[in-house]
C-alpha positions in Angstrom: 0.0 0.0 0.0 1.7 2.8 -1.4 1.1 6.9 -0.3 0.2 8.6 -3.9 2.6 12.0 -3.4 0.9 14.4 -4.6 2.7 18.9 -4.3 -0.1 18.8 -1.4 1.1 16.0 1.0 5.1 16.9 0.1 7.0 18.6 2.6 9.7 20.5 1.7 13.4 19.8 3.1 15.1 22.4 4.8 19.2 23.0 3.7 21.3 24.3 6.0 23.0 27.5 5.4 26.3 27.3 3.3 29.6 28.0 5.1 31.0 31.6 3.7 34.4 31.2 2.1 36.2 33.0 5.2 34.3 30.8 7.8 35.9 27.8 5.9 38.9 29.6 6.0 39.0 30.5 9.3 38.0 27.0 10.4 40.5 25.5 8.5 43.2 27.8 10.0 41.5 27.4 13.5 44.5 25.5 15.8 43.1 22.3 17.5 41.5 22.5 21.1 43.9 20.0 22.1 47.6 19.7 21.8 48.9 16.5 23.0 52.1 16.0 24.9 54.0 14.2 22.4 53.0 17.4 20.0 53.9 19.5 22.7 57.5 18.1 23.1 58.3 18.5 19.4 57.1 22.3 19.4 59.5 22.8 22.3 62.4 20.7 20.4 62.1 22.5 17.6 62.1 26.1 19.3 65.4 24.7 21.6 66.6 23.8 18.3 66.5 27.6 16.7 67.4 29.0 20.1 70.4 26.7 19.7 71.2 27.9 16.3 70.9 31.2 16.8 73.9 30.9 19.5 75.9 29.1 17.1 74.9 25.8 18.9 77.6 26.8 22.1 77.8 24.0 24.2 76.6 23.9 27.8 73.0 26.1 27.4 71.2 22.9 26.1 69.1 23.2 29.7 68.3 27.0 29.0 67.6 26.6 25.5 65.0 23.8 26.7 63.5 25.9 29.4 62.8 29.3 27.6 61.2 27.2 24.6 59.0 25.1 26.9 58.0 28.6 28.3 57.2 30.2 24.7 55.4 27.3 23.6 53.8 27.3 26.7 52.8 30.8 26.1 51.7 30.4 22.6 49.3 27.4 23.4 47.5 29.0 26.2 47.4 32.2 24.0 45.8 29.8 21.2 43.3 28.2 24.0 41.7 31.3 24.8 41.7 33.2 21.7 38.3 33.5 20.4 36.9 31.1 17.5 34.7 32.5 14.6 
């Protein structure tokens, strides 16, 4: 037993609203609510690593170099946390 359709009976669908190019953008750019701590401990190798370079890679400030980048990337991520999302 088959409903006859008939433009009286159908209901029309509702479509969500397209995403604006720049809200595509800007969620694609958006950084993750999450960093994990094996993310974490590259980020902070890789800014001891440029601190490092920029000294000539000295030996004897591999400690420093590892504190003041776990402090900037530190920084950076809690400034990423709380900036606000569009």
């Amino acid at each position: 037993m088959s409903r006859e359709k008939n433009p009286t009976t159908l209901t029309a669908k509702k479509r969500a609203p397209r995403k604006t190019a720049i809200a595509q953008a800007v969620q694609s750019v958006a950084p993750a609510p999450f960093t994990g701590p094996e993310q974490r401990a590259a980020l902070i190798a890789e800014a001891a690593y440029f601190r490092a370079e920029k000294r000539g890679f000295a030996p004897g400030h591999d400690t420093e170099d590892w504190l003041a980048a776990e402090s900037e990337v530190d920084a950076r991520l809690l400034k990423a946390d709380f900036a606000p999302r569009v």
